[in-house]
gemmi code that builds the backbone of each chain (N, CA, C; Angstrom):
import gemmi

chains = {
    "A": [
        ("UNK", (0.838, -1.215, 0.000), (0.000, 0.000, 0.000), (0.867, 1.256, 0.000)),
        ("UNK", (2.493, 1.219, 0.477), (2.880, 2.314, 0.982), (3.151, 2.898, -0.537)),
        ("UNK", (3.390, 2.233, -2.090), (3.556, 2.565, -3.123), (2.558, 3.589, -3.362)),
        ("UNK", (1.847, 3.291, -3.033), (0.279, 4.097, -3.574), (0.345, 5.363, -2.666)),
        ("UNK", (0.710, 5.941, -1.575), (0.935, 7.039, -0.840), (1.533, 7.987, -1.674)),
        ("UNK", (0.649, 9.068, -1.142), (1.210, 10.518, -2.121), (2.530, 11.111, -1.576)),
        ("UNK", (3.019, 11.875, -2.295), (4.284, 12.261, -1.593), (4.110, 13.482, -1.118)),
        ("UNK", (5.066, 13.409, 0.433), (4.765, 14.079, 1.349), (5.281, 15.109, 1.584)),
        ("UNK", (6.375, 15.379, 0.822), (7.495, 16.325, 1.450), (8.543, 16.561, -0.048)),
        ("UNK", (8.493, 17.962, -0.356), (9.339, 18.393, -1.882), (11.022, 19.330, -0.695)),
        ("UNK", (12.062, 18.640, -1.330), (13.557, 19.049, -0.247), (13.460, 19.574, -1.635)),
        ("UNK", (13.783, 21.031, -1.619), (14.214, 22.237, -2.845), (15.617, 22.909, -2.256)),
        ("UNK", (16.958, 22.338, -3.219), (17.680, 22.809, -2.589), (18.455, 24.215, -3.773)),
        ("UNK", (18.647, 25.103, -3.158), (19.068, 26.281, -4.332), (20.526, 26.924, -4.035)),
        ("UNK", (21.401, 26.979, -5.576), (22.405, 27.281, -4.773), (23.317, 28.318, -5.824)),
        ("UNK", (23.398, 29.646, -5.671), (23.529, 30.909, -6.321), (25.564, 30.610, -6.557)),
        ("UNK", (25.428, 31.175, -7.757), (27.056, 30.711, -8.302), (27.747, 31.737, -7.413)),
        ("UNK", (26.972, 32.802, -7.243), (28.170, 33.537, -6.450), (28.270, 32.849, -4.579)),
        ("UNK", (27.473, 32.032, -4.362), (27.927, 31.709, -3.009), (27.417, 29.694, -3.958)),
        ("UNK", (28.663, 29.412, -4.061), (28.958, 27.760, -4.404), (28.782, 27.338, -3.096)),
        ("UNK", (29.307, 27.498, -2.096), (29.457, 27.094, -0.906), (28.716, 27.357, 0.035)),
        ("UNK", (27.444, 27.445, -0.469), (26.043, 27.677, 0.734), (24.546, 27.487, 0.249)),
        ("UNK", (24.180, 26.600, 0.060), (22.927, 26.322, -0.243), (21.481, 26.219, 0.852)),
        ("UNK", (20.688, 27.566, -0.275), (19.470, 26.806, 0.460), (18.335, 25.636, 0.462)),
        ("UNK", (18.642, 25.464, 1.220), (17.534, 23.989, 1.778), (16.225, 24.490, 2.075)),
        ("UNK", (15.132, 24.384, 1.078), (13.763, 24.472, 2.043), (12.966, 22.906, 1.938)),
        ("UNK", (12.217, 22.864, 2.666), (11.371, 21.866, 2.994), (10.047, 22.174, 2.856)),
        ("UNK", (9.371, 21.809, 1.904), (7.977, 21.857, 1.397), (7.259, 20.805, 1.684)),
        ("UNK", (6.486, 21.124, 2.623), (5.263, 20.224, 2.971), (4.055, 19.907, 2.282)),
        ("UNK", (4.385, 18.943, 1.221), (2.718, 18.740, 0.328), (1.853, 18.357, 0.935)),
        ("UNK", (2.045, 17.278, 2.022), (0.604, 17.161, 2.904), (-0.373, 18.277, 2.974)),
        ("UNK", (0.244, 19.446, 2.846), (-0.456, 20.959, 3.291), (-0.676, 21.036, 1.992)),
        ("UNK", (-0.433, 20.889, 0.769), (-0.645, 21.458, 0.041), (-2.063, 20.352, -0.460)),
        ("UNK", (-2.030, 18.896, -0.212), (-3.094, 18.081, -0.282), (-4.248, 17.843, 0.590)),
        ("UNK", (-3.990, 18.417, 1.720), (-5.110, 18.917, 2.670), (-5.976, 20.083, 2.380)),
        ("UNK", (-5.220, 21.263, 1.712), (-5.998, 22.807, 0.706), (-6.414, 22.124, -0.273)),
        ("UNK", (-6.681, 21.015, -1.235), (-6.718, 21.031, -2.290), (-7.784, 20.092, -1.711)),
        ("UNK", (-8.028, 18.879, -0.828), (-9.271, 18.488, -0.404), (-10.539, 19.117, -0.895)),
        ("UNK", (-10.712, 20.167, 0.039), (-12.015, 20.596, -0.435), (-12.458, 21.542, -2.097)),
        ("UNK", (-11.459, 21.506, -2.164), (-11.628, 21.723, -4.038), (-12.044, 20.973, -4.559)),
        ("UNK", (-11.431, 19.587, -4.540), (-11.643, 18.606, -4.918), (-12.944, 17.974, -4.749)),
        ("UNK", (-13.386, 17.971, -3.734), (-14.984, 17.836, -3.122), (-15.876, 18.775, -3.789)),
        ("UNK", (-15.461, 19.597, -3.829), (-16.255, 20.865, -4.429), (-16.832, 20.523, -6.202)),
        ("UNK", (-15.358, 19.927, -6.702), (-15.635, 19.699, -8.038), (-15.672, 18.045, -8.873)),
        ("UNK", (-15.901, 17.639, -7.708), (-16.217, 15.825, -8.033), (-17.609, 16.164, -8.509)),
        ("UNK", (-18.990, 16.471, -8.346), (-20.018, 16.162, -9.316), (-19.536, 16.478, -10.696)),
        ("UNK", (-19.109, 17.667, -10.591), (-18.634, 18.179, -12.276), (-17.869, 17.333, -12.937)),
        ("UNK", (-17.120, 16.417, -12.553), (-16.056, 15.446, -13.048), (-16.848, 14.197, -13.211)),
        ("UNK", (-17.303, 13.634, -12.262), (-18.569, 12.730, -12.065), (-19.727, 13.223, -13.574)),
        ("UNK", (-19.898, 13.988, -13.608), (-21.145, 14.701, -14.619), (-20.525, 14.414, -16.172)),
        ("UNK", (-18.764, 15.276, -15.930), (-18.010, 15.367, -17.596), (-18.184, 13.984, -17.298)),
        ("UNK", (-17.690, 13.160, -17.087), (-17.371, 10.867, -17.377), (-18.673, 10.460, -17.549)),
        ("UNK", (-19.993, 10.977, -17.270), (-20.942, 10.837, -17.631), (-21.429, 10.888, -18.881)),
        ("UNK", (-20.743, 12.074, -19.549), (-20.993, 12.645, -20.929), (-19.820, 11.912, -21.525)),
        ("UNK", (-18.407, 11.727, -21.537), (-17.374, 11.163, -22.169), (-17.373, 9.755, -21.948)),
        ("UNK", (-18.615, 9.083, -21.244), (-18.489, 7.583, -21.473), (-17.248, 6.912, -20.587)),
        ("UNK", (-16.982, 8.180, -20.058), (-15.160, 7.571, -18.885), (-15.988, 7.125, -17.400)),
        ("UNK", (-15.014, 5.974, -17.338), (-15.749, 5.143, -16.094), (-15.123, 6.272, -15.100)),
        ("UNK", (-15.951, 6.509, -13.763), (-15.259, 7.918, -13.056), (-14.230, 7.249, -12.104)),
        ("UNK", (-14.806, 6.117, -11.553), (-13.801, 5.503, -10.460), (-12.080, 5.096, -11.251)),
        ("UNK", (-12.425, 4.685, -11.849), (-11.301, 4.541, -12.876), (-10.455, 5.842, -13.016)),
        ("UNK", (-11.196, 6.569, -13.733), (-10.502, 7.971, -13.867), (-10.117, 8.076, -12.420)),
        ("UNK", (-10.407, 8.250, -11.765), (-10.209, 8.825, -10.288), (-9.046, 7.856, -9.577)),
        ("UNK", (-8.735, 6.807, -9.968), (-7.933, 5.586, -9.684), (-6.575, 6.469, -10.025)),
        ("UNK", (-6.462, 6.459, -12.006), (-5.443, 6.516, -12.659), (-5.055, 7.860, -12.029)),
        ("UNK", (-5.642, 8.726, -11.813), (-5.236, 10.405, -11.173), (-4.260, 9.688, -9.913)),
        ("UNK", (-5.008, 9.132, -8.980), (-4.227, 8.564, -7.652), (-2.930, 8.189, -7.901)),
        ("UNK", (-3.189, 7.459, -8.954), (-1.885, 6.607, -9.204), (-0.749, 7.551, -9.906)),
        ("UNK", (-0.993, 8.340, -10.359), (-0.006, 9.614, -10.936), (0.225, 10.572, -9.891)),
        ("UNK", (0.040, 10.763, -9.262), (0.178, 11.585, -8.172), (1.436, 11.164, -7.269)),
        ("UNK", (0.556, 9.767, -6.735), (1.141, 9.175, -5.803), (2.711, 8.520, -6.302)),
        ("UNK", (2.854, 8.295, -7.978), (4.151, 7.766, -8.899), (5.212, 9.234, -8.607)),
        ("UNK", (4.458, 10.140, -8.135), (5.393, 11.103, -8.212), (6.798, 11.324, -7.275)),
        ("UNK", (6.263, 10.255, -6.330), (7.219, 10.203, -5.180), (8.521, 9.226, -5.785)),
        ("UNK", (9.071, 9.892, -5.414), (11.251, 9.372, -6.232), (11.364, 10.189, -7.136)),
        ("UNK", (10.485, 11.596, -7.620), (11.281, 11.998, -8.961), (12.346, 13.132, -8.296)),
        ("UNK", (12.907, 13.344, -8.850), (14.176, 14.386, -8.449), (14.446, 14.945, -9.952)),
        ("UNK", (14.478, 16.236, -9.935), (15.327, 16.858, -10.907), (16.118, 17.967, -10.219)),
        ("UNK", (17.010, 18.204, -11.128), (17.719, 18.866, -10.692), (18.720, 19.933, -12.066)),
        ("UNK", (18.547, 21.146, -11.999), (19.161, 22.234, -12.833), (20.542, 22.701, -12.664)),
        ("UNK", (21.144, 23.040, -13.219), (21.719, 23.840, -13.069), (22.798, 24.575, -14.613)),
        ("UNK", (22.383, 25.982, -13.968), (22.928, 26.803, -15.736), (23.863, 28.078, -14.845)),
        ("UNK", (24.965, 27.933, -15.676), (25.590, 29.208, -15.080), (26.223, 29.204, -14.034)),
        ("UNK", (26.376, 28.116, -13.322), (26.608, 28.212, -11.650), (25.338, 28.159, -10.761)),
        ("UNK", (24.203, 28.453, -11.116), (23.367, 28.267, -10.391), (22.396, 27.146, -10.147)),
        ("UNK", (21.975, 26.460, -9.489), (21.915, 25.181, -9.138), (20.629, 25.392, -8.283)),
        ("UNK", (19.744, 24.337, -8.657), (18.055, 24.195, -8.247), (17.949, 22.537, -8.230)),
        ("UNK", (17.807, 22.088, -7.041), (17.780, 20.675, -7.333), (16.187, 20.469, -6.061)),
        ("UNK", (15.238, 19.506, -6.746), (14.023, 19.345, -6.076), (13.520, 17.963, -6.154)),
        ("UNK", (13.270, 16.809, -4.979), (13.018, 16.077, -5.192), (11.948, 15.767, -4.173)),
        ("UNK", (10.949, 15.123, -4.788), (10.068, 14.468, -3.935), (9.811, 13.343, -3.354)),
        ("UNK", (9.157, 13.793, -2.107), (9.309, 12.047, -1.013), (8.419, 12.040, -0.049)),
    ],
    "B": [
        ("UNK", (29.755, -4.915, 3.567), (29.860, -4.426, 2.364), (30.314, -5.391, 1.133)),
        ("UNK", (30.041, -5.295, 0.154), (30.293, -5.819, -1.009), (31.057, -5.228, -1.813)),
        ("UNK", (31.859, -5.905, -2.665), (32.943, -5.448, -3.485), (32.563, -4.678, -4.527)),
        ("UNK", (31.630, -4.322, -5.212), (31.221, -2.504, -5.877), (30.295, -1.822, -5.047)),
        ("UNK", (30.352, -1.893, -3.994), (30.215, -0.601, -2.909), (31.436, -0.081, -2.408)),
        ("UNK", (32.228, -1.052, -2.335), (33.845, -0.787, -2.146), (34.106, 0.104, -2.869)),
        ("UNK", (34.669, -0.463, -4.332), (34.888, 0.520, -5.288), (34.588, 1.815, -5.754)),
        ("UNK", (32.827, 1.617, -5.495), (32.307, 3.288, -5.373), (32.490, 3.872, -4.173)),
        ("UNK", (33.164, 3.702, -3.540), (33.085, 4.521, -2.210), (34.645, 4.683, -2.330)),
        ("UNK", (35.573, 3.891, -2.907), (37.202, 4.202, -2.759), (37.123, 5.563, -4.255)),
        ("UNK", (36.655, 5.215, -5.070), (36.378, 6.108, -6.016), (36.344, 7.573, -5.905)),
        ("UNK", (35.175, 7.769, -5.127), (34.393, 8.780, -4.431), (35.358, 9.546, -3.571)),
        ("UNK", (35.991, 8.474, -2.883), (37.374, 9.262, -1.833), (38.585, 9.476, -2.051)),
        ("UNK", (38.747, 8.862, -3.251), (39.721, 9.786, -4.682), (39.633, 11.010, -5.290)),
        ("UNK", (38.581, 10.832, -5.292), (37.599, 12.337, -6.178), (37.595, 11.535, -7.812)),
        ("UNK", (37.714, 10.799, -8.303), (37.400, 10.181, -9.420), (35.875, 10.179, -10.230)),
        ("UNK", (35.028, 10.237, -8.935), (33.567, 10.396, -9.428), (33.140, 11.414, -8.335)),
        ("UNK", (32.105, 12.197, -9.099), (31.400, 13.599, -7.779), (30.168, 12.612, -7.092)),
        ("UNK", (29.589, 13.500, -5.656), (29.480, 12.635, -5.010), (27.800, 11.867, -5.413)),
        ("UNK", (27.197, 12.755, -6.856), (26.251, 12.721, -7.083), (26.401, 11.489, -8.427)),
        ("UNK", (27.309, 11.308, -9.007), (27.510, 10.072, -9.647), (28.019, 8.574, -8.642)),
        ("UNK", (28.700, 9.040, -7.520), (29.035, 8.211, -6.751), (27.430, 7.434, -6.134)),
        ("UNK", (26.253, 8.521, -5.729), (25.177, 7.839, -5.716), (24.125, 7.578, -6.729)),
        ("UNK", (24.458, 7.602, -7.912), (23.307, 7.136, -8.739), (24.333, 5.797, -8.971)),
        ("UNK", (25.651, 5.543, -9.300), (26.414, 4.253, -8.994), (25.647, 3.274, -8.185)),
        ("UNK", (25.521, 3.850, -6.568), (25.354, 3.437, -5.743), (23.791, 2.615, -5.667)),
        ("UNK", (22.810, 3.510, -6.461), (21.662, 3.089, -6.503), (21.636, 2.001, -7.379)),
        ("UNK", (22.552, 2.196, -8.825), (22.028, 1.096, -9.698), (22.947, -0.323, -9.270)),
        ("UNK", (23.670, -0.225, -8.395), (24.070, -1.503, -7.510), (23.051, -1.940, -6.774)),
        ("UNK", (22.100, -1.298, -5.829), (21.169, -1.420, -5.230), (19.961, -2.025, -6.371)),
        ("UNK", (20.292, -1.875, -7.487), (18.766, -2.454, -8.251), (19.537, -4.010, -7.901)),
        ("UNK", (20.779, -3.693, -9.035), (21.737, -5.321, -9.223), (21.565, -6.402, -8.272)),
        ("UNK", (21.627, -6.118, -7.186), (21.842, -6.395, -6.292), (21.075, -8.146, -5.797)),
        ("UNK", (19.581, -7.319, -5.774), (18.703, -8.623, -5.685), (18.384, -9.351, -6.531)),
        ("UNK", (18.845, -9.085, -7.501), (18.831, -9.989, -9.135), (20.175, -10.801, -8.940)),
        ("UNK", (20.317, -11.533, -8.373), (21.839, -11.980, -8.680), (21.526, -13.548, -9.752)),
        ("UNK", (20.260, -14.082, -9.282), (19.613, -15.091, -10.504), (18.663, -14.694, -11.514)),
        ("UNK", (17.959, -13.752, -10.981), (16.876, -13.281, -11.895), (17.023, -11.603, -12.190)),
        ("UNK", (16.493, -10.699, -12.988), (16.545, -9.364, -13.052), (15.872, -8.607, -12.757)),
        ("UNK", (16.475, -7.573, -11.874), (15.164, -6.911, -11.209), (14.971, -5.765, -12.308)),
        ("UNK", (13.197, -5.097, -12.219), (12.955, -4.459, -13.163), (13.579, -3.309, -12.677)),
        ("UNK", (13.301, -2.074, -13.964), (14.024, -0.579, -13.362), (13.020, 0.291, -13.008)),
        ("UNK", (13.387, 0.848, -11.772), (12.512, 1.542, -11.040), (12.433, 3.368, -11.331)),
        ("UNK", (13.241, 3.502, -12.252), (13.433, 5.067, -12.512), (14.157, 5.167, -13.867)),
        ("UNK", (13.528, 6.316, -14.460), (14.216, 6.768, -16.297), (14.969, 7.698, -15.814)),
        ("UNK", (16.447, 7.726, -16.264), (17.637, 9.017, -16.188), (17.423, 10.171, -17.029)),
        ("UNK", (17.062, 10.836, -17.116), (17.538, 11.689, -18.748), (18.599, 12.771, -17.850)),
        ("UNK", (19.777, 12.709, -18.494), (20.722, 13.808, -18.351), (21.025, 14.269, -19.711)),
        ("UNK", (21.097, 15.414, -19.600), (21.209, 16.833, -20.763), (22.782, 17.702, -20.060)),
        ("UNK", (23.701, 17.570, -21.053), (24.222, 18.815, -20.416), (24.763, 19.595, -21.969)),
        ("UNK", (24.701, 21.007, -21.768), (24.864, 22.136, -22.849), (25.244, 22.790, -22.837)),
        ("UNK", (26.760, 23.149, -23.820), (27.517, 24.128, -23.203), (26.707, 25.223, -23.878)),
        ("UNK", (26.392, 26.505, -23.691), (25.989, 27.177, -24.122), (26.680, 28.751, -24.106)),
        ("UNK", (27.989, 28.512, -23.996), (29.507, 29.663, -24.101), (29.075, 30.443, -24.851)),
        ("UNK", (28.938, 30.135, -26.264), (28.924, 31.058, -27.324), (27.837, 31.869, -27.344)),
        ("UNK", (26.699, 31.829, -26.704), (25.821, 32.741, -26.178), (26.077, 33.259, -25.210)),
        ("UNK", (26.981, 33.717, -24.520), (27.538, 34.235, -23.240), (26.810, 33.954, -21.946)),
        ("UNK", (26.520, 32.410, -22.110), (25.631, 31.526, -20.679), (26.998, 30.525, -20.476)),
        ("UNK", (27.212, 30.205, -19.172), (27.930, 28.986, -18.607), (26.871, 27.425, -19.588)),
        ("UNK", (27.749, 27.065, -19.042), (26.977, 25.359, -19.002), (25.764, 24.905, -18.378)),
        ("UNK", (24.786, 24.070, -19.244), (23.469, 23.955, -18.327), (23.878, 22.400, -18.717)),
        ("UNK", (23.263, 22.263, -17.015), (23.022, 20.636, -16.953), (21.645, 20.373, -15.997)),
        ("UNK", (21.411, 19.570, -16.913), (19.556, 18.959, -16.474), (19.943, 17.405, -15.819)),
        ("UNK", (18.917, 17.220, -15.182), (19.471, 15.925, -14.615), (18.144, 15.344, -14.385)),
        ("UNK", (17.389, 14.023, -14.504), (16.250, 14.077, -14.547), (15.924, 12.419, -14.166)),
        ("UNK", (14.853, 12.257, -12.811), (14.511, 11.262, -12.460), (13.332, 11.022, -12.470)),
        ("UNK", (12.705, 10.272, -13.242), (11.103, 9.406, -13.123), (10.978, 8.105, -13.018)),
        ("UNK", (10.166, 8.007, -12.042), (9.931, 6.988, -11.856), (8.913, 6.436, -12.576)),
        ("UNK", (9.179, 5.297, -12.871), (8.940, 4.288, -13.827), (7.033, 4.210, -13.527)),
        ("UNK", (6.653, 3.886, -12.301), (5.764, 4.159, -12.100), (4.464, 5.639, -12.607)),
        ("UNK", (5.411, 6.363, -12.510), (4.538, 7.265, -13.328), (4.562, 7.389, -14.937)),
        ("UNK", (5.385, 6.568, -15.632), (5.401, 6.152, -16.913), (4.323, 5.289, -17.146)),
        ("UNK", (3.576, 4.424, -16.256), (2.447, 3.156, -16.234), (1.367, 4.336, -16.210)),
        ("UNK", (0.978, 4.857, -15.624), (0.260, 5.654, -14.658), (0.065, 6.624, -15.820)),
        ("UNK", (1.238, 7.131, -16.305), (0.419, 7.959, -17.783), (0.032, 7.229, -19.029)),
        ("UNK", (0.483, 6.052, -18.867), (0.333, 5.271, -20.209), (-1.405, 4.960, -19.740)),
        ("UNK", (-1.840, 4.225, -18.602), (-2.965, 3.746, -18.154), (-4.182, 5.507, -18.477)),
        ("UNK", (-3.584, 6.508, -18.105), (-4.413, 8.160, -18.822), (-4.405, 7.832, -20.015)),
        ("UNK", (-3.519, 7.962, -20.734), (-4.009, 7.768, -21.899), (-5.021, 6.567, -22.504)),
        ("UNK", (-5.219, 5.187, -21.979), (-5.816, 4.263, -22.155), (-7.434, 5.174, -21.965)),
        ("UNK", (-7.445, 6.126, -21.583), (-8.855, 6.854, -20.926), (-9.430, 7.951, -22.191)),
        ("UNK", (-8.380, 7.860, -22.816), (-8.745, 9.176, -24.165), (-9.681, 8.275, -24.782)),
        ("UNK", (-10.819, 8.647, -25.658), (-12.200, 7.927, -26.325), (-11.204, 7.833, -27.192)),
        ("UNK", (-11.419, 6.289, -28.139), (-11.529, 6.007, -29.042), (-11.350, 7.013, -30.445)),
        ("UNK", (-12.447, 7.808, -30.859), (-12.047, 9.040, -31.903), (-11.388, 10.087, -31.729)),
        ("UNK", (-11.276, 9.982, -30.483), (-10.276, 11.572, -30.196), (-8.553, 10.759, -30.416)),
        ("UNK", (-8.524, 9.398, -30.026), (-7.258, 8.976, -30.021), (-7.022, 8.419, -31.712)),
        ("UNK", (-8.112, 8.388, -32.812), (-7.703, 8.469, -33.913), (-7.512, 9.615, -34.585)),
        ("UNK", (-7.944, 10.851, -34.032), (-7.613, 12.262, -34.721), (-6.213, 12.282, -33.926)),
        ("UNK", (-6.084, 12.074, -32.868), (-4.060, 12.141, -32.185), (-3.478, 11.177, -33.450)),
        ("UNK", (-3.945, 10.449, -33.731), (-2.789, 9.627, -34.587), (-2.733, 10.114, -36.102)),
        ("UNK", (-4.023, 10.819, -36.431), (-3.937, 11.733, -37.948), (-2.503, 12.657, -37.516)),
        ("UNK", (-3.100, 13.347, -36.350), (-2.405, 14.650, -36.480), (-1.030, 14.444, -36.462)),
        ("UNK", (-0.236, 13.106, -35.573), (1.164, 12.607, -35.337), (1.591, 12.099, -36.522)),
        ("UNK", (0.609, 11.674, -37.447), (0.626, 10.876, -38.725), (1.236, 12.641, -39.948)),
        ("UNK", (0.711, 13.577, -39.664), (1.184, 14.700, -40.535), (2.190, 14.973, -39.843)),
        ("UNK", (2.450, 15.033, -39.189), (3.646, 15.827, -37.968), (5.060, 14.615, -38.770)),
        ("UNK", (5.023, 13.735, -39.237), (6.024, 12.992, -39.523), (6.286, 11.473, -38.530)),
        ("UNK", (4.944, 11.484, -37.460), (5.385, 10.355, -36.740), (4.328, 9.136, -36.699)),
        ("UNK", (4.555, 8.231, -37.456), (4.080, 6.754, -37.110), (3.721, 5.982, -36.146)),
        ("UNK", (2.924, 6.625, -34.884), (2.898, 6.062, -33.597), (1.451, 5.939, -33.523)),
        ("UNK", (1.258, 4.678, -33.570), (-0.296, 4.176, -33.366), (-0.837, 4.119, -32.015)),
        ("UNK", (-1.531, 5.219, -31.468), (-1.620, 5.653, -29.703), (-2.856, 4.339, -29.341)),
        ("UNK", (-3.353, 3.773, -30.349), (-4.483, 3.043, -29.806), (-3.833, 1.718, -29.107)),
        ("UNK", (-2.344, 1.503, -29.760), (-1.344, 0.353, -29.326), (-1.164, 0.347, -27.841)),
        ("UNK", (-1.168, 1.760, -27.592), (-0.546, 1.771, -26.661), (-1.131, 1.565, -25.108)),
        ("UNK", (-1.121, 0.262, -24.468), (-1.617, -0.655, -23.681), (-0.877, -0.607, -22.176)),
        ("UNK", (-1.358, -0.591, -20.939), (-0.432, -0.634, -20.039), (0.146, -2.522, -19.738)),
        ("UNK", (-0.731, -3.312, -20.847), (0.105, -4.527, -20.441), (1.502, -4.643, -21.693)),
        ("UNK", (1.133, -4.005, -22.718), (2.270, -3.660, -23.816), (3.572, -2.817, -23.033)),
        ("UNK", (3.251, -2.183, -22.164), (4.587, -1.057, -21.464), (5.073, -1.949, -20.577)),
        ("UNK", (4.347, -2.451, -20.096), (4.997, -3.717, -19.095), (6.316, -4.602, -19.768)),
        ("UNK", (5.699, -4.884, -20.852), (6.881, -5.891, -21.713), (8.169, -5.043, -22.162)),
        ("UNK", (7.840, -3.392, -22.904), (8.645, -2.715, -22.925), (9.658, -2.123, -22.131)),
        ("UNK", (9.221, -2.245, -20.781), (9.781, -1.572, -19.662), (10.959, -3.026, -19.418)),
        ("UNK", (9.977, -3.845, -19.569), (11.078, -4.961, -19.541), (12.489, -5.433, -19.687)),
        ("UNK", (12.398, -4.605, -21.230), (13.434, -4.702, -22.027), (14.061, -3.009, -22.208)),
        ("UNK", (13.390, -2.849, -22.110), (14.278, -1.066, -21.752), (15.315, -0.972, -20.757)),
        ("UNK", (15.008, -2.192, -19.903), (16.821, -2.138, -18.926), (17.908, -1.963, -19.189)),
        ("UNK", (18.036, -2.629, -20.596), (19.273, -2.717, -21.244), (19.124, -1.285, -22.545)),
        ("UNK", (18.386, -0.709, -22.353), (18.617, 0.497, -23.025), (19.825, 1.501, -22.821)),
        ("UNK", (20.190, 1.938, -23.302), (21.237, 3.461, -22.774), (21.075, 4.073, -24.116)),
        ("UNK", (20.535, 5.278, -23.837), (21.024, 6.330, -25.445), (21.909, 7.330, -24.820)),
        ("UNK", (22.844, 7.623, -25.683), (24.019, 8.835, -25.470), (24.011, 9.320, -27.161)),
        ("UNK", (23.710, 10.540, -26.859), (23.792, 11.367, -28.037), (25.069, 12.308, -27.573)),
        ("UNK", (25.956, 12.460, -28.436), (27.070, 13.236, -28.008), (27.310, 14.061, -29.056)),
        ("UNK", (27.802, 14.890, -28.866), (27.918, 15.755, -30.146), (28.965, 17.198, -29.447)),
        ("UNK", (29.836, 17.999, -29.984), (30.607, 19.061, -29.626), (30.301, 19.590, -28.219)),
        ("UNK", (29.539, 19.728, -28.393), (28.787, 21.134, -27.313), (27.919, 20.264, -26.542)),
        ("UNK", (26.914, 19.285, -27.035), (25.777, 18.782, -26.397), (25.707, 16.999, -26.269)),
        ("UNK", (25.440, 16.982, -24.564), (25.047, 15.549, -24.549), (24.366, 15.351, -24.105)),
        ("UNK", (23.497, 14.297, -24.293), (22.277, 13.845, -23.601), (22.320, 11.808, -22.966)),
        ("UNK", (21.864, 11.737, -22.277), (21.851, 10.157, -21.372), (21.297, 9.638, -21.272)),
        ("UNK", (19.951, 8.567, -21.718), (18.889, 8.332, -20.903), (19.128, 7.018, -20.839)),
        ("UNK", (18.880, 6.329, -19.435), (18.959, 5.342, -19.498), (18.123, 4.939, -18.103)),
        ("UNK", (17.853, 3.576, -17.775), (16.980, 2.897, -16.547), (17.997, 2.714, -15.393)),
        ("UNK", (17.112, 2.761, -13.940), (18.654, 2.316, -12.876), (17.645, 1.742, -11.962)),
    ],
}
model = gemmi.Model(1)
for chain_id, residues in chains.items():
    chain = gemmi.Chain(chain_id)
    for i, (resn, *xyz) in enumerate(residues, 1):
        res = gemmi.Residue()
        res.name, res.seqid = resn, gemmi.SeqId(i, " ")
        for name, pos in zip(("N", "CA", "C"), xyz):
            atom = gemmi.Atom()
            atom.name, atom.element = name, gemmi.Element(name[0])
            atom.pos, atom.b_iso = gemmi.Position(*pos), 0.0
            res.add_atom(atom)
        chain.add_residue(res)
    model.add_chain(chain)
structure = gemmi.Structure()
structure.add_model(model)
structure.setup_entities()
């Protein structure tokens, strides 16, 4: 089951060419950002429920494959950098 | 410890590899690992890009890029959700665009088999200025 868990936490680390030797670290809490997005989501399930009605899309299904993309998101990491400056963000 | 954890770690404390190749090393030992009779599948796509881009008066950009494999299923299974005629006007329009890709093929038990065999993939495009990496770990 723990595959299927959304990811919880984005480590954004940033790091300016003129200071190589000091990066910032923030810590982004998506739980918070999936707890605000709850009641949106509630808000706009008939309408989604209504469009799969009209497009013939099974909704639970749809609503499955969304889960499952979400939740795949946890291990991606990218990471930039141009110029000296350096942006690296991964989720977990 | 095991003898290529050794190596990547004597490596690493050479300075031979940075410490961010020393752990993607480290990880694709960690796939190896439990396959020692059978093969384990790959759990993440690499794409690395790097570009010198001097002659426009920019340093070097390097992209570095991890997905997990899982969300490769997960979009293939979305797309399984596009109707029927909307996914034959995608294949007109890819069909003028110059590309031959029949989207109705495209099956999440068909990616399964592909993913399969994509282990042994690696593309390296190299060229003066620009390279690119993609490969499974």
């Amino acid at each position: 089951m723990s595959a299927f868990s959304l990811p919880l936490l984005a480590k954004i680390e940033i790091r300016h060419h003129h200071h190589r030797h000091r990066a910032w670290n923030l810590w982004f809490p998506l739980f918070v950002l999936w707890l605000l997005c709850l009641p949106i989501v509630l808000v706009l399930l008939p309408i989604f429920f209504l469009g799969c009605l009209v497009t013939w899309i099974d909704p639970f299904r749809a609503l499955g494959i969304f889960w499952e993309i979400l939740s795949a998101l946890k291990g991606m990491h990218f990471e930039i950098e141009h110029s000296g400056n350096h942006v690296r963000v991964r989720l977990q | 410890m095991n003898e290529n954890r050794r190596q990547i770690l004597e490596m690493l404390s050479t300075g031979k590899v940075t410490a961010e190749e020393a752990e993607r090393l480290l990880s694709a030992v960690e796939v190896e690992e439990p396959a020692s009779g059978t093969r384990a599948k790959p759990k993440y796509l690499r794409v690395m890009v790097e570009a010198d881009a001097s002659d426009h008066g920019h340093g070097a950009t390097k992209v570095n890029i991890r997905v997990p494999m899982q969300l490769l299923r997960a979009g293939v299974k979305l797309a399984s959700l596009i109707p029927i005629q909307a996914r034959h006007h995608l294949n007109d329009e890819l069909r003028k665009q110059g590309l031959e890709i029949d989207l109705t093929q495209i099956k999440p038990e068909n990616l399964e088999e592909l993913i399969e065999h994509v282990n042994d993939l690696t593309v390296d495009v190299d060229d003066a200025k620009n390279k690119v990496r993609i490969f499974c770990e």
